[in-house]
C-alpha positions as CSV (number, residue, x, y, z in Angstrom):
1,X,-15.7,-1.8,-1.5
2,X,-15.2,-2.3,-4.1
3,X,-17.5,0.3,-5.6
4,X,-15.8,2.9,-3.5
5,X,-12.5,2.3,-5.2
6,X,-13.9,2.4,-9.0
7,X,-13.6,6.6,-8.1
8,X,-11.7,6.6,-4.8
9,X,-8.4,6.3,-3.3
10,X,-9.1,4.5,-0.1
11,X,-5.5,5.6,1.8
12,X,-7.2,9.8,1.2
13,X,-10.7,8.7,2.2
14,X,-10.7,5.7,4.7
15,X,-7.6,6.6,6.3
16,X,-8.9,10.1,6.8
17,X,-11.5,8.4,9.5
18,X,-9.0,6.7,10.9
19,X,-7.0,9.3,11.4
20,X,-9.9,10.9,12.7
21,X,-10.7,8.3,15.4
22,X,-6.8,7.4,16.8
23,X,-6.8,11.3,17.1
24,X,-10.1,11.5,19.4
25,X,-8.5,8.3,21.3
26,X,-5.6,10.4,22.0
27,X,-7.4,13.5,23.2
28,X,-9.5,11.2,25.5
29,X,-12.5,12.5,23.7
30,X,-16.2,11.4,24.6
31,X,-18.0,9.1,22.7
32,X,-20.4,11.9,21.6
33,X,-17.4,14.3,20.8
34,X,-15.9,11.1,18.5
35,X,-19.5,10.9,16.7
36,X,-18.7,14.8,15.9
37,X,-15.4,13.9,14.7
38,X,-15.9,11.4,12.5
39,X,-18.9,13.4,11.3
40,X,-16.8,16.4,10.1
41,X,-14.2,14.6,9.0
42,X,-16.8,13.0,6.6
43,X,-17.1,15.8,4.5
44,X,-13.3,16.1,4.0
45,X,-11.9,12.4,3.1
46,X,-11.2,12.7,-0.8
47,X,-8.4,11.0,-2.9
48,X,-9.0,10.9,-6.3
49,X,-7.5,7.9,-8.2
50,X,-7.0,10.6,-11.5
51,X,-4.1,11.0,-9.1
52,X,-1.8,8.1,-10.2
53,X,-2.7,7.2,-13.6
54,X,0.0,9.1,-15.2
55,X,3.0,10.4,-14.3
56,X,2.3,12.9,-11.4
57,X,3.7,13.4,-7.7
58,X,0.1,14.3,-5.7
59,X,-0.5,10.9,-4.8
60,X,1.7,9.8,-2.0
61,X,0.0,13.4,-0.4
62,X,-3.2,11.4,-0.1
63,X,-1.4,9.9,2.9
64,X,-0.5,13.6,4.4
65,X,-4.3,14.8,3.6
66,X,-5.7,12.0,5.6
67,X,-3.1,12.6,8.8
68,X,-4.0,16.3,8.4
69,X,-7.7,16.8,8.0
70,X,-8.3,13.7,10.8
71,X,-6.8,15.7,13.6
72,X,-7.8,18.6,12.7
73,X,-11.7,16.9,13.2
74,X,-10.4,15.4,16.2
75,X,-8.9,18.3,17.6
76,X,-12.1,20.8,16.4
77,X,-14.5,18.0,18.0
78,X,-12.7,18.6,21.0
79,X,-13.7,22.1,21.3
80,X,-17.1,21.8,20.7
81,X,-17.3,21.4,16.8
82,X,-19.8,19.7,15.4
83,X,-20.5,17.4,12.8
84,X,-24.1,16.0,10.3
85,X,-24.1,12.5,12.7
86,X,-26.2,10.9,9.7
87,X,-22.9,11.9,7.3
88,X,-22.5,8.3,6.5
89,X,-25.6,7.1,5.6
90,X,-27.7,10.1,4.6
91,X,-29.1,10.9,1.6
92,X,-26.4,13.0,0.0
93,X,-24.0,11.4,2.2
94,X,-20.6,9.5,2.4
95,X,-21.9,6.1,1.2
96,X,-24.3,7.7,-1.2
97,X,-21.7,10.1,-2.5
98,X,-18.8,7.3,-3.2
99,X,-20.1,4.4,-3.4
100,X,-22.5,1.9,-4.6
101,X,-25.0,0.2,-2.2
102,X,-23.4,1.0,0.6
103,X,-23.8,-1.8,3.6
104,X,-23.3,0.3,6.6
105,X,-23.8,-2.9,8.9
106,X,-20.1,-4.1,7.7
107,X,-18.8,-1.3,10.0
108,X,-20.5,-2.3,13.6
109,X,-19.6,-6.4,12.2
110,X,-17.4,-8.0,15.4
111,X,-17.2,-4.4,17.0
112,X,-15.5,-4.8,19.7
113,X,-13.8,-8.1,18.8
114,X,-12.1,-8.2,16.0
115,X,-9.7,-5.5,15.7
116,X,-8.0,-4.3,12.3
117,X,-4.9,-3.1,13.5
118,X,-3.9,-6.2,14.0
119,X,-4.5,-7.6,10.5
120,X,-2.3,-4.9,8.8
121,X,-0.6,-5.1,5.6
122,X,2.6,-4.5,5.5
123,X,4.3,-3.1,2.1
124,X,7.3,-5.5,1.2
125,X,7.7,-3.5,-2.0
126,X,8.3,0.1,-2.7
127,X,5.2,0.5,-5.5
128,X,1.8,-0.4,-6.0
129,X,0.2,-3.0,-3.4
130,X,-1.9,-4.3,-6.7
131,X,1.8,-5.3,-8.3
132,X,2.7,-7.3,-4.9
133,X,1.7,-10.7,-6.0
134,X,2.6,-11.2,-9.4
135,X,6.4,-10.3,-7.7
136,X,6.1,-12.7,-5.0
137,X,4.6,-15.3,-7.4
138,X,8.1,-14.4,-9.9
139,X,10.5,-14.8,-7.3
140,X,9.2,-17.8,-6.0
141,X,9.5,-19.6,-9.3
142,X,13.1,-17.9,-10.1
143,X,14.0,-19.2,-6.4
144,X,12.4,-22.5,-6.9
145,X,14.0,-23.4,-10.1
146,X,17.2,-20.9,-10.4
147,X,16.9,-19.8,-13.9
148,X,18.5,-15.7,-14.4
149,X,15.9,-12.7,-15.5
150,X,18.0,-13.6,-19.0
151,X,16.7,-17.3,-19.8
152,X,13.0,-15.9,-20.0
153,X,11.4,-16.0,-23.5
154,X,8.2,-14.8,-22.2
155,X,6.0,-14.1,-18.8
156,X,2.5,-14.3,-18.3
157,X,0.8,-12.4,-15.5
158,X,-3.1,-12.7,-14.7
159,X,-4.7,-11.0,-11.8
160,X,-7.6,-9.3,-10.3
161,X,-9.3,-6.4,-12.4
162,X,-9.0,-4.3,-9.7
163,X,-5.7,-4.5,-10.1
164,X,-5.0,-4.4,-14.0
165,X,-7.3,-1.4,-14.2
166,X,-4.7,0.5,-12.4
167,X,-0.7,-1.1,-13.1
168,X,-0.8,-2.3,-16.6
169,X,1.4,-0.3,-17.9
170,X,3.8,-1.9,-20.3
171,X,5.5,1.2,-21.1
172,X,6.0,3.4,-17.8
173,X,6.9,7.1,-18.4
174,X,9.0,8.4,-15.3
175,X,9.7,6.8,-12.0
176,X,5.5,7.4,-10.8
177,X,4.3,5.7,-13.7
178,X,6.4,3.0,-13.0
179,X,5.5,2.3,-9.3
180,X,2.1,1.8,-11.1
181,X,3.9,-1.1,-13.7
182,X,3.2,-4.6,-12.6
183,X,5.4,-5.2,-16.2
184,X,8.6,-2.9,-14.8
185,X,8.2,-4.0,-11.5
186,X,7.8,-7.4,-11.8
187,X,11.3,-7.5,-14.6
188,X,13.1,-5.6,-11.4
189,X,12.8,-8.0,-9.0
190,X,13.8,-10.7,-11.4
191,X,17.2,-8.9,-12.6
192,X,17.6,-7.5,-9.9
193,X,16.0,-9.4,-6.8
194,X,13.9,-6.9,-5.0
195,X,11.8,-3.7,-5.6
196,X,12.9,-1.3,-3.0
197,X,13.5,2.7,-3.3
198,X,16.8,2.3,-6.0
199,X,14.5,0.3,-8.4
200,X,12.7,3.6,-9.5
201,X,16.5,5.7,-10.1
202,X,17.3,6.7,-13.2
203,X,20.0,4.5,-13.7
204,X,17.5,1.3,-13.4
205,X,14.5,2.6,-15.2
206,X,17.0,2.6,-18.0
207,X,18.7,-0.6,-16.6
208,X,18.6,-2.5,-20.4
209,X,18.0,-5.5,-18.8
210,X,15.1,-4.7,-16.7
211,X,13.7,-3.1,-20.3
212,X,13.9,-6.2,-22.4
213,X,12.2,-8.4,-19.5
214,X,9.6,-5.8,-19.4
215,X,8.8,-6.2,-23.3
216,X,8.6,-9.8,-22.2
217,X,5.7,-9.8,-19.6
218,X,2.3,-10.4,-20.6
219,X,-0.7,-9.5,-18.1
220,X,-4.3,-10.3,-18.2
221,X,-7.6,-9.9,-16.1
222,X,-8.1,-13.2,-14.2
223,X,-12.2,-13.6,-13.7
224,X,-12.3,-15.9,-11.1
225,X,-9.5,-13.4,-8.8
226,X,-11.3,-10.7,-9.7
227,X,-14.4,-12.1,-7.8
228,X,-12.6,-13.1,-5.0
229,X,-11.1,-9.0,-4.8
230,X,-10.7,-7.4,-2.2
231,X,-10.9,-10.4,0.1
232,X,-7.9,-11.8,-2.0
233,X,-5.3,-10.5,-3.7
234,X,-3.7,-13.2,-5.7
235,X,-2.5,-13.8,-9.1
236,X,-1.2,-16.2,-11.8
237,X,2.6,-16.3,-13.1
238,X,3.7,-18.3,-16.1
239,X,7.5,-18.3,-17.1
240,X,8.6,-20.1,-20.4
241,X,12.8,-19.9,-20.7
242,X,14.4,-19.6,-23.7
243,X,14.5,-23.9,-24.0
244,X,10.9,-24.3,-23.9
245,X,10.7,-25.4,-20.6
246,X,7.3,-23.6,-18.8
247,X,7.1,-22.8,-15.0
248,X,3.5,-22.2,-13.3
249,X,2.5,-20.7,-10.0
250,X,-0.4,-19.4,-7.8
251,X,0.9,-16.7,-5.5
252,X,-2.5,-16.9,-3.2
253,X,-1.8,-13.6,-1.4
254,X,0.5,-11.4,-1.1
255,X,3.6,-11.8,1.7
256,X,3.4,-8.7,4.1
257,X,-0.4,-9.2,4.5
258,X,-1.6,-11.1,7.5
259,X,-1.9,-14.4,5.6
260,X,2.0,-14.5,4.5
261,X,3.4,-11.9,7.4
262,X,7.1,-10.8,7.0
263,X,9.8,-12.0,10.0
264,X,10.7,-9.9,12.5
265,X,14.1,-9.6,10.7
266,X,12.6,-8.7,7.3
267,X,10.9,-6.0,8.9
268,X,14.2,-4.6,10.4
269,X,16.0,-4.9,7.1
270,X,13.4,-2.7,5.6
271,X,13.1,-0.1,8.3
272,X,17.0,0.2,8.4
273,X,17.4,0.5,5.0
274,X,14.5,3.3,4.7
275,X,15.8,4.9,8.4
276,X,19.6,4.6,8.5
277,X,20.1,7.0,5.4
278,X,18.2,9.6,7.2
279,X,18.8,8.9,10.9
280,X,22.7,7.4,10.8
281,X,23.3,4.1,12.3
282,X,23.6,4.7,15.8
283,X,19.8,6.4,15.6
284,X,18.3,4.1,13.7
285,X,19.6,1.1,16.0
286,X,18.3,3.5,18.9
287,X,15.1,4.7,17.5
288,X,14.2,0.6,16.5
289,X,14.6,-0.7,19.6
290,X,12.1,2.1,21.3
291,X,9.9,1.0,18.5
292,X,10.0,-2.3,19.3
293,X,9.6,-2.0,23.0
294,X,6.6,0.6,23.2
295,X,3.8,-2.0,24.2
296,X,5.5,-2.0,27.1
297,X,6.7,1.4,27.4
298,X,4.4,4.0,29.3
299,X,6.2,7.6,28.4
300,X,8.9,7.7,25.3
301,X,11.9,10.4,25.8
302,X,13.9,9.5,22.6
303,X,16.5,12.1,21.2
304,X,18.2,11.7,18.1
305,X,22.1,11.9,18.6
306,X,22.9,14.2,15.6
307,X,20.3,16.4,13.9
308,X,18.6,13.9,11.1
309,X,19.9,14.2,7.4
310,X,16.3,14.5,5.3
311,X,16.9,13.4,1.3
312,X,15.4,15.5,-1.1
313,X,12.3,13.6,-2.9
314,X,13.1,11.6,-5.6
């Protein structure tokens, strides 16, 4: 990074590694056997970012892709497959391949000490992580000083290049498009407070109000943020109201990552309100507290009450 994401969607090609590696901890594999994993699954990780700059359904599959072709190196490593162990840092390899000047001394940095899982990210938003701070930074000033998604005259938004390579999009065709809109997304969570699975419906993608905010938003390429990317995701919001009156504020990351984490309580609010439709109630309340409890839980016999109701894609 972040030559690797220029081309790359990291949640197809990182995660597939991953994947790769919590799969070989589950079989118990051999550290040998793990080198062979993560070897074959080397020559599978792909994700293309093509994927999600127009209105198209293959990108959430990246997610899928990496979960399958992991295990399946995990699984193959397991019975005797092997893998090129130089994969990474060979000549035609991995690094080479995807990225630019590839530092392969980042990866064995605090082995053993510092451990990712434990610094996760997690999405408060139902769209693009890249669109996460300029929200957080517009409902912080619409909290701070009260004034409705209607008393804006016009909204400034400057972030990290990363970022407005891939979600400015002032005119978002189709729900896909406009999980990839800081401009939509950002004018949702003002009218409407939040950007959650009903913000991409059909009935709020032609929400009139959410519209005319969106005409509104302005968004630029901040320099300075865009050095500091990937270590920080931050941005700039500017709100002038229709009296002249100008609000400013630096949303320094986003809330979800491990700098601003989200309560134990937001946390449940999100997983109910993604789990109940599917599970019921009485499941979900069920299925939460097993989650909750399984540090401390050495064999998990959960068994859903009534068969699950799955929702068709939207």
């Amino acid at each position: 990074m972040p030559s690797h994401y220029k081309y790359w969607h990291t949640t197809g090609t990182i995660g597939s590694f991953g994947t790769a590696a919590a799969v070989a901890t589950i079989l118990k594999l051999n550290p040998t056997q793990i080198a062979h994993a993560l070897a074959t699954v080397a020559t599978m990780a792909a994700g293309l970012q093509q994927a999600y700059r127009m209105q198209a359904m293959s990108k959430p599959l990246h997610s899928g892709h990496a979960a399958e072709v992991g295990a399946l190196a995990a699984m193959a490593a397991a019975k005797g497959m092997t893998g090129a162990t130089d994969i990474l840092e060979g000549e035609v390899g991995f690094g080479n391949a995807m990225s630019t000047g590839a530092d392969w001394s980042k990866a064995t940095r605090d082995l053993g000490t510092r451990y990712n899982i434990n610094v996760m990210t997690f999405k408060n938003h139902g769209c693009c992580g890249h669109t996460f701070a300029p929200i957080d930074g517009a409902l912080h000033l619409q909290k701070t000083h009260g004034f409705k998604s209607s008393d804006i005259k016009r909204m400034k938004i400057a972030t990290y290049k990363a970022g407005t390579d891939i979600v400015n999009n002032a005119n978002p065709e189709g729900d896909y498009q406009a999980k990839f809109s800081v401009q939509y997304v950002t004018a949702h969570a003002l009218v409407h407070g939040s950007v959650r699975l009903v913000a991409f419906s059909e009935e709020r993608m032609n929400d009139p109000n959410v519209r005319s905010l969106l005409s509104k938003i302005e968004v630029e390429t901040d320099p300075e943020l865009s050095k500091n990317y990937p270590n920080q995701r931050a941005a700039h919001v500017e709100v002038e109201l229709n009296d002249g009156t100008v609000f400013k504020y630096f949303q320094p990351t986003r809330k979800g990552d491990p700098e601003m984490p989200l309560t134990d309580d937001e946390l449940n609010e999100k997983y109910f309100e993604l789990a109940e439709p599917v599970l019921g109630n009485a499941d979900a309340k069920k299925l939460l507290d097993v989650l909750w409890a399984c540090e401390k839980l050495t064999d998990v016999d959960f068994k859903f009450t009534a068969r699950p109701r799955i929702r068709a894609a939207s």
